[in-house]
C-alpha positions in Angstrom: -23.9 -9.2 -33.2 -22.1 -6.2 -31.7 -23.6 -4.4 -29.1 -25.3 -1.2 -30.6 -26.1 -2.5 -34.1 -29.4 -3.8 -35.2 -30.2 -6.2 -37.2 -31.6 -5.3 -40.8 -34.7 -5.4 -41.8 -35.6 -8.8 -43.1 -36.7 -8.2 -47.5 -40.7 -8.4 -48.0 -41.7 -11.8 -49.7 -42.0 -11.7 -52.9 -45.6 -13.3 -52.1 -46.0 -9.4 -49.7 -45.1 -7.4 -52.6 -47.8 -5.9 -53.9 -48.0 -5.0 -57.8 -49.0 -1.7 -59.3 -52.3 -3.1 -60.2 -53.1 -4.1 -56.6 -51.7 -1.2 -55.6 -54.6 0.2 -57.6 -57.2 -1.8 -56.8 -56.3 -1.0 -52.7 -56.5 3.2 -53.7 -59.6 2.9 -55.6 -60.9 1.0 -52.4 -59.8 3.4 -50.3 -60.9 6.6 -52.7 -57.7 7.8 -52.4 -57.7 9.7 -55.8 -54.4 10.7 -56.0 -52.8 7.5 -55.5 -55.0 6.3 -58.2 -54.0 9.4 -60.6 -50.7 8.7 -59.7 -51.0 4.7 -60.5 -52.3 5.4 -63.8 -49.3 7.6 -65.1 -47.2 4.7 -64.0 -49.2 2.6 -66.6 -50.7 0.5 -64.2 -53.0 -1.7 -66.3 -56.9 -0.3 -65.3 -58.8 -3.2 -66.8 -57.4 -5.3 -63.8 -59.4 -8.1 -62.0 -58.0 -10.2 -59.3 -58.9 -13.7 -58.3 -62.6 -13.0 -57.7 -62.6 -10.8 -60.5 -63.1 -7.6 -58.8 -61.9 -4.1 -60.4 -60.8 -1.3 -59.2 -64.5 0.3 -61.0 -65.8 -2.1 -59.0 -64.3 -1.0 -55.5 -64.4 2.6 -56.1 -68.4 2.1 -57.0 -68.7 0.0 -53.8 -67.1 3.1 -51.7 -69.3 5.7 -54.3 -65.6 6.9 -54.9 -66.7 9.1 -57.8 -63.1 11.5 -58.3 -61.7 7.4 -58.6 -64.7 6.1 -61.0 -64.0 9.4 -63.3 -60.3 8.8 -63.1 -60.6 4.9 -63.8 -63.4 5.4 -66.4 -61.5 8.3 -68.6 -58.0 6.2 -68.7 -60.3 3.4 -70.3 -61.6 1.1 -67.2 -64.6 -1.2 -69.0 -67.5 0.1 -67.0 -69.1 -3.9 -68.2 -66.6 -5.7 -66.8 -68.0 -8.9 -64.4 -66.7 -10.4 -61.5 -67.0 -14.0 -61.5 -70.4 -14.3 -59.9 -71.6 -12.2 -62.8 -71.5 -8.9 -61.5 -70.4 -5.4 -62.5 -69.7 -1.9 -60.5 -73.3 -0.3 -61.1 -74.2 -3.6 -59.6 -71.7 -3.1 -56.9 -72.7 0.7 -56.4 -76.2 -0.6 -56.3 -75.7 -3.0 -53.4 -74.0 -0.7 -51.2 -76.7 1.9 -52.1 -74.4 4.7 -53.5 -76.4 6.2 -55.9 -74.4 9.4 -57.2 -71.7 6.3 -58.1 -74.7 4.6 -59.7 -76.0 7.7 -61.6 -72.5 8.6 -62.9 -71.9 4.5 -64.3 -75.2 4.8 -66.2 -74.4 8.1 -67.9 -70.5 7.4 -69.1 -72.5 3.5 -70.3 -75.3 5.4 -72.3 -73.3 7.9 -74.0 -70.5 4.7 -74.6 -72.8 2.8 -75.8 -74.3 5.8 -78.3 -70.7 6.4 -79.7 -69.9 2.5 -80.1 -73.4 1.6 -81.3 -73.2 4.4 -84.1 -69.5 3.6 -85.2 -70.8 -0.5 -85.3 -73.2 0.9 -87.4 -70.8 3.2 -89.7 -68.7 -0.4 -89.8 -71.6 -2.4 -91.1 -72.5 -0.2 -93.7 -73.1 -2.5 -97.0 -72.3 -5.8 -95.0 -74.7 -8.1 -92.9 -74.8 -8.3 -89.1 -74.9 -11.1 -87.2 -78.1 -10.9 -85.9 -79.9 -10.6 -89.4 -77.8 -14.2 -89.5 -78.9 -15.2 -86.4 -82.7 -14.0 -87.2 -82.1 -16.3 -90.4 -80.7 -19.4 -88.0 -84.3 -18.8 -86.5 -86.1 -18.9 -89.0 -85.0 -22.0 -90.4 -85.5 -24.1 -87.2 -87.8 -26.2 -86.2 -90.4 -24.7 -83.6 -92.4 -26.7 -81.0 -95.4 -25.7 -79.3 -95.4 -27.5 -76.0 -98.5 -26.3 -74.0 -97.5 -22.7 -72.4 -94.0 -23.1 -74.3 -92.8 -22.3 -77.6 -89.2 -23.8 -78.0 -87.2 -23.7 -80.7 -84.7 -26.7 -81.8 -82.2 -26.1 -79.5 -84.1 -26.2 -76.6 -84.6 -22.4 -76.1 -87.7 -20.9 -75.1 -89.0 -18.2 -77.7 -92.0 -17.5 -75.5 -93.7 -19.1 -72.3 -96.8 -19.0 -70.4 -95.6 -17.1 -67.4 -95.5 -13.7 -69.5 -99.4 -14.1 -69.6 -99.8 -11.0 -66.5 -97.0 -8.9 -69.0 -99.0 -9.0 -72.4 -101.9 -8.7 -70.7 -100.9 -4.9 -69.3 -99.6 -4.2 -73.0 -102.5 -5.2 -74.6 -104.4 -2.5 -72.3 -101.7 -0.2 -72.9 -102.1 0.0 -76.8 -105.5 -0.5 -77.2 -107.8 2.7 -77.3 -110.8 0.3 -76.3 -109.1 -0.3 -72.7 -107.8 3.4 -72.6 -111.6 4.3 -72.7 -112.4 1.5 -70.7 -110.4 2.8 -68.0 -111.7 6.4 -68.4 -115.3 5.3 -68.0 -114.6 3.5 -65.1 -112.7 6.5 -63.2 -116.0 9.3 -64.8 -118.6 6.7 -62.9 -116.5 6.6 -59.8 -116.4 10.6 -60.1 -120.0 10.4 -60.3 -120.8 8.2 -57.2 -118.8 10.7 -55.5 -120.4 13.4 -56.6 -123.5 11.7 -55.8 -122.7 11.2 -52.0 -121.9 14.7 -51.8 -124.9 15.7 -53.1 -126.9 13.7 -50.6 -125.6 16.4 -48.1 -126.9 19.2 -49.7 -130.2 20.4 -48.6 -133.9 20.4 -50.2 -133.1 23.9 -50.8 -130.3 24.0 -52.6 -131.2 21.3 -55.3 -134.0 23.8 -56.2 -132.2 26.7 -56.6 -130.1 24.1 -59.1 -133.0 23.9 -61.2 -133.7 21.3 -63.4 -130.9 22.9 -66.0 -128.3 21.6 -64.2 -129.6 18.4 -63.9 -130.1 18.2 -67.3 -126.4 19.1 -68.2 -125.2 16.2 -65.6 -127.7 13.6 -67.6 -126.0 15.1 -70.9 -122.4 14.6 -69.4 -122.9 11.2 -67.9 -124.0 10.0 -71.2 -121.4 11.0 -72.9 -119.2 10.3 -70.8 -120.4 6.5 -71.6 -119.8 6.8 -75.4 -117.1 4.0 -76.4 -114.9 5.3 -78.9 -113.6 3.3 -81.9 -111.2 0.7 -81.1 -108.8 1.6 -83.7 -106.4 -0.1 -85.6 -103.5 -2.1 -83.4 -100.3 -3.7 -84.7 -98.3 -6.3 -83.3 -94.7 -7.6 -84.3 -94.3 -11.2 -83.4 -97.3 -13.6 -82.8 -95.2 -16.2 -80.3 -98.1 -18.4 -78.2 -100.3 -15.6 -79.2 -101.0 -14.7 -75.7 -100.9 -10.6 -76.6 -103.0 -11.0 -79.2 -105.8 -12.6 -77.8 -105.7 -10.0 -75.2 -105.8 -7.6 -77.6 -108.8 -9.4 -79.3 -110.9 -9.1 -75.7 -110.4 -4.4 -76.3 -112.7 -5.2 -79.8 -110.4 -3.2 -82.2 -111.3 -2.1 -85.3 -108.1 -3.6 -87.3 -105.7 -5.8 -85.9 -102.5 -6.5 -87.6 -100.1 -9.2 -86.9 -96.7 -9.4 -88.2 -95.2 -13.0 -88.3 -91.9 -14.6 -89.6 -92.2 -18.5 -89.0 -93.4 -20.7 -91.2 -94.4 -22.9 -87.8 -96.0 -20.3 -85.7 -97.7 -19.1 -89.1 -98.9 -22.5 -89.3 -100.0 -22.8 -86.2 -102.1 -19.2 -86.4 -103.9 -20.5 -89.5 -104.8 -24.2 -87.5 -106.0 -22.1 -85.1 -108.1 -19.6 -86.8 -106.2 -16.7 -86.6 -106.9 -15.6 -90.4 -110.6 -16.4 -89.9 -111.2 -13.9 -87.8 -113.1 -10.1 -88.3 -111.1 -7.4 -88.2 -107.4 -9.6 -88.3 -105.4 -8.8 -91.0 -101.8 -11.2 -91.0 -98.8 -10.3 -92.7 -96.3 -12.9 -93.6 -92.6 -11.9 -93.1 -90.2 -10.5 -91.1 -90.9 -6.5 -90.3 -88.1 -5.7 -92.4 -89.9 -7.3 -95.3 -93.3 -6.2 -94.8 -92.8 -2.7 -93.9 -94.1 -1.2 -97.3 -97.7 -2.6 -97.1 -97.1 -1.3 -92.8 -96.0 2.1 -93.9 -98.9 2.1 -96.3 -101.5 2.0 -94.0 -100.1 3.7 -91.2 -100.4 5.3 -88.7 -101.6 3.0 -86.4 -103.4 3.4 -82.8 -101.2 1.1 -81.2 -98.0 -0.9 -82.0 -96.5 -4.2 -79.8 -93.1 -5.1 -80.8 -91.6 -8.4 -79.7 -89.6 -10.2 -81.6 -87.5 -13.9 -81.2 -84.0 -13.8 -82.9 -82.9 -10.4 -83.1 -81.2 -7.8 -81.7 -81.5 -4.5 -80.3 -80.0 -3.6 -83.2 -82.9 -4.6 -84.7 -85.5 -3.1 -82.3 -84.0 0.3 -82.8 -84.3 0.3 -86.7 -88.1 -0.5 -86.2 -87.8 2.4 -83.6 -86.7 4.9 -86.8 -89.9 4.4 -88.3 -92.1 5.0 -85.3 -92.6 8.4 -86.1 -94.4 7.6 -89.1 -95.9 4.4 -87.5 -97.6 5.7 -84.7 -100.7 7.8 -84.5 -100.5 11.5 -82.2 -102.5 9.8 -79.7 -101.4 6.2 -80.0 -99.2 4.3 -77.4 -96.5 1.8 -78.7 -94.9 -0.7 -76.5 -92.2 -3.3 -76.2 -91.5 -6.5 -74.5 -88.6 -5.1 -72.1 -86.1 -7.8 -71.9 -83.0 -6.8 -73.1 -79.7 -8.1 -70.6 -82.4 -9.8 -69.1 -79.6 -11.5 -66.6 -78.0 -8.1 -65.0 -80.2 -5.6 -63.8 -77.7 -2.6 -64.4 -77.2 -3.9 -67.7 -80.9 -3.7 -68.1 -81.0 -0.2 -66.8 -78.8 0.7 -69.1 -80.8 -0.4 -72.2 -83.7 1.0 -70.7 -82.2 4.4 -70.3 -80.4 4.4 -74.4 -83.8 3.2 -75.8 -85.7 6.2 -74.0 -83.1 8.7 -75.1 -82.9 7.3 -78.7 -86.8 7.6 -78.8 -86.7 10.9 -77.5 -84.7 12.1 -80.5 -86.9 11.0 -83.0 -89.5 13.5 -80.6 -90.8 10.0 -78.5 -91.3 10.8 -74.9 -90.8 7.1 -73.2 -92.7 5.7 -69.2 -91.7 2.8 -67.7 -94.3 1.5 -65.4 -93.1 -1.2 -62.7 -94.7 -4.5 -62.7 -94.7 -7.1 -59.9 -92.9 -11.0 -61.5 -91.9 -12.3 -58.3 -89.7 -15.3 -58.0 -89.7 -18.2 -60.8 -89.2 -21.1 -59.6 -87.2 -24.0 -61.4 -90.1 -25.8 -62.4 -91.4 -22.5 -64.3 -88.2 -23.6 -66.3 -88.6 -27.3 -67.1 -87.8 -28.8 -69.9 -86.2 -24.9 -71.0 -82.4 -25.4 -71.7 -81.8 -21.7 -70.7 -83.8 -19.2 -68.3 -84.4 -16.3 -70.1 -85.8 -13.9 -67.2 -84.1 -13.5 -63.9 -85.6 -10.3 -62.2 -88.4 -10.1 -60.1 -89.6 -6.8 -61.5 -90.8 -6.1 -64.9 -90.2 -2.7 -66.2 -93.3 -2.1 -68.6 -92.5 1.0 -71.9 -95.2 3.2 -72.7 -94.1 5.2 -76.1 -95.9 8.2 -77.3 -94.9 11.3 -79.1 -93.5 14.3 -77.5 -96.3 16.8 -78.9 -99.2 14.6 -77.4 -97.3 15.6 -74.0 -96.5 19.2 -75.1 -100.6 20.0 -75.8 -101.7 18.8 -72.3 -99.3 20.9 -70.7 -100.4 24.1 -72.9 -103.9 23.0 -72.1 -103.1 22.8 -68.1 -101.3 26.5 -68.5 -104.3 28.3 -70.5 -106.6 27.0 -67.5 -104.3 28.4 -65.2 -104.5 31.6 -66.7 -108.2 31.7 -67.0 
């Protein structure tokens, strides 16, 4: 080598060259939004996972990156994409607790899946989905009660004793008996406080009351303990029948059930379901006896959970609720759509409270305590069909019920 001269740099491996889309993935890492703007006119191919399956979403959520997220997400980046344990970049965004990045993922997948969910529809115009095939599969197969399990032929759970807490709560929510119930309870423990404080007020005092007063708190308290009709309750989907026997302890006045299988209707009448006061049982899918519903409607409170459909499905039943549901009644749903993937979950959550809300539905979701299931909650199940340890519980009324309270609060006010 000649003295002077130096030696030229030795060629990267083609093993250290780096391609455009790991290129991207390292900018979107870094929230280096440029790069990543600059990646994506080169055509560098957004939908990218490497080995493990991460994205460049993914990364950029992780970092809360959101000039990357936008960038990624409007040149077409699936914002449902999985890495290969299963999870996505709300999950990531979750986990590194970066919840503008989180906020923004489950607006652009609400308003994604409005625009795909109404063109699917527009698609299937005159043609039948495949869930009303799959409902039909159902329907068809061979059901087994097996203590706190109903399984169907394939081994799936359609229902299972540890959702006993869950209907119970839903029962109380759409009942008017356990509204009242509730109501009672909270006037009596107004009127043991009231009562205390009254024991501090002199001789004196209670005379100047005068015996009036005491008169118009005898007249309050009593009705105050009044019960209230129990109404007339609905539910969509019998399944071990644990939500309607809780719904049998509030004493309503009517009680609908809505049932599809020939074996769980079967099993209803072997148990004495159609013997009993007040329980009316309508043989069919939804779909089929909506007439004789509509014809009697509204209804107090409504329960919808269903085995074999969709949320396709869930939201046509949710088109009718406005005709369905009393002003004051309360309608509910078992929550366990993308039962596997919490942000997935969130997501549903989020596009069934909006959809409600344009048919004037206002939509709560109450937190519930599940805790950890254990493998032997899942013998004998070929599929666990609940991995969370927090049950989100809907409450459903209608806007106006909301809209009078608040006008009723503001003329006080005034007063």
């Amino acid at each position: 080598m000649t003295q002077g001269h130096t030696a030229p740099e030795a060629a990267p491996s083609a093993a250290e060259v780096k391609s455009i889309e790991e290129q991207l993935l390292a900018a979107a890492a870094e929230g280096n939004a440029e790069e990543v703007s600059r990646l994506i006119e080169l055509e560098a191919d957004v939908d990218f996972q490497d080995e493990e399956g991460v994205s460049p979403l993914m990364r950029a959520a992780e970092g809360g990156h959101t000039a990357v997220m936008a960038a990624l997400l409007q040149a077409g980046a699936p914002w449902n994409a999985q890495d290969s344990s299963g999870y996505c970049a709300g999950e990531y965004a979750m986990g590194s607790g970066q919840q503008e990045a989180v906020d923004m993922l489950l607006d652009f997948a609400v308003q994604a899946e409005l625009v795909l969910g109404a063109l699917h529809r527009r698609m299937q115009v005159g043609s039948p989905s495949f869930s009303a095939a799959a409902n039909s599969d159902y329907l068809t197969q061979k059901l087994v009660y097996r203590g706190e399990q109903l399984l169907d032929a394939d081994g799936e759970a359609v229902m299972m004793g540890w959702e006993r807490p869950l209907m119970l709560r839903h029962a109380e929510v759409i009942c008017p008996n356990a509204h009242h119930k509730h109501q009672e309870e909270e006037a009596v423990a107004a009127q043991v406080v009231e009562s205390i404080e009254a024991m501090a007020v002199t001789e004196a005092a209670k005379a100047e009351a005068g015996p009036s007063s005491q008169a118009a708190a005898a007249a309050s308290a009593a009705a105050g303990s009044k019960r209230r009709k129990g109404g007339h309750v609905v539910n969509v989907g019998f399944g071990l029948g644990i939500v309607d026997t809780a719904i049998q302890t509030h004493s309503p006045d009517r009680h609908t059930i809505i049932e599809a299988h020939p074996d769980v209707l079967e099993h209803m009448t072997r148990t004495g379901w159609a013997d009993k006061p007040g329980v009316r049982i309508l043989r069919g899918r939804w779909q089929d006896v909506l007439p004789e519903l509509l014809a009697e409607a509204p209804y107090d409170g409504i329960f919808f959970d269903t085995y074999g459909e969709y949320y396709e499905e869930m939201r046509e039943f949710h088109m009718h609720l406005p005709r369905l549901l009393a002003r004051d009644g309360v309608y509910s749903f078992f929550n366990g759509l993308a039962s596997d993937n919490i942000f997935f979950h969130m997501v549903y959550c989020r596009l069934i409270s909006l959809e409600l809300a344009s048919k004037g539905l206002h939509t709560e979701y109450t937190p519930l305590a599940v805790g950890e299931l254990g493998d032997e909650v899942w013998q004998g199940v070929r599929n666990k069909y609940w991995t969370f340890e927090t049950y989100f519980l809907p409450e459903v009324r209608h806007e106006a019920q909301l809209e009078s309270v608040a006008e009723g609060e503001g003329e006080g006010e005034e007063e």
